[in-house]
C-alpha angles and dihedrals in degrees: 000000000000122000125271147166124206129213126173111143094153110111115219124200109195125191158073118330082346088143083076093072090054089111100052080045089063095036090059088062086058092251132146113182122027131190101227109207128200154142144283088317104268081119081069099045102052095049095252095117094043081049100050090043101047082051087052094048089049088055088044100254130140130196149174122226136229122200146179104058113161143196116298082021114246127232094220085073092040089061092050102059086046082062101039088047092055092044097053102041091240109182090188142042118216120188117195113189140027138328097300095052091047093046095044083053089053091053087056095057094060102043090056108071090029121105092200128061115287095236079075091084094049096037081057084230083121153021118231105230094176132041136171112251110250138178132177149214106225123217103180135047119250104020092131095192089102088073110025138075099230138089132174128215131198111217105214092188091060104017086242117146110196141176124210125186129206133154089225084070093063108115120241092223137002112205100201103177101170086209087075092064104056098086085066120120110256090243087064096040080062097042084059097054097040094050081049096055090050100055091051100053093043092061088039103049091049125132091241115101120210101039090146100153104051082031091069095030077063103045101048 
């Protein structure tokens, strides 16, 4: 069996209605305001949001919002919640949504306590040695950044898209209640399934023998 070392210091908390002990979640990191970051405000529409803050101000825990992140996450709005976040004094990053508004929040947590410009990461000019602790509520299937190190950033300014990885991006918790995706399209229901099967093909149908542990992970 080949080598391996496995990481995976992320807690999840799965269930039913699970998205209502967010801000216990955030008090238990010893945090008092958080910047919640989402989308193109269905997060809104639908009650999440009203649900998720009225669970931060029972834990005592304010917070600001940013919205309006889209799809390849731009830098621009990245920028701005590194702003807004030192503005505002924000001690946590929550990201409610899918993999580009995880990502955009990881960004921020780079940016905050960085005296440079935050491109630098994914320009691989510099190494974040300080980030801001996160977690997230998930809305869609197969978004992955909950659990991974990783982020990727579309420069607008250049036309760059660019990953960066860093352990100091790793949520603290990732609150992953199904009953939040059911209000997905069908077409991105199926997006979902199609990007996990993927993933996990693409580890499966490799060159390397003796994978046994991500060959059964995949299997099962």
């Amino acid at each position: 069996m080949q080598n391996f070392t496995y990481y995976a210091p992320t807690k999840i908390v799965f269930g039913k209605e699970t998205e209502k002990e967010t801000g216990a979640l955030i008090r238990e990191q010893g945090c008092e305001r958080a910047l919640i970051v989402y989308g193109s405000g269905s997060v809104k529409r639908s009650g999440l949001l009203e649900r998720i803050s009225a669970s931060l101000e029972d834990a005592g825990v304010s917070h600001v919002e940013l919205g309006g992140v889209v799809p390849n996450p731009r830098l621009s709005k990245v920028r701005e919640g590194i702003e807004l976040c030192r503005r505002e004094k924000a001690d946590f990053l929550l990201s409610v949504g899918g993999g580009s508004v995880i990502d955009t929040a990881k960004a921020i947590s780079y940016g905050v306590p960085y005296a440079g410009d935050v491109w630098d990461f994914f320009a691989g000019k510099a190494a974040a040695q300080a980030a801001l602790p996160m977690g997230c509520v998930l809305t869609i299937a197969a978004a992955g950044s909950e659990m991974s190190n990783s982020s990727v950033i579309t420069n607008e300014e250049n036309g760059l898209k660019r990953g960066y990885r860093s352990d100091l991006s790793r949520q603290r918790f990732a609150v992953l209640n199904p009953e939040l995706t059911y209000t997905l399209p069908p077409y991105q229901t199926a997006n979902g399934a199609v990007d996990i099967m993927m993933h996990t093909m693409e580890r499966y149908f490799t060159s390397e023998c003796d994978l046994l542990l991500t060959d059964a992970l995949g299997e099962g």
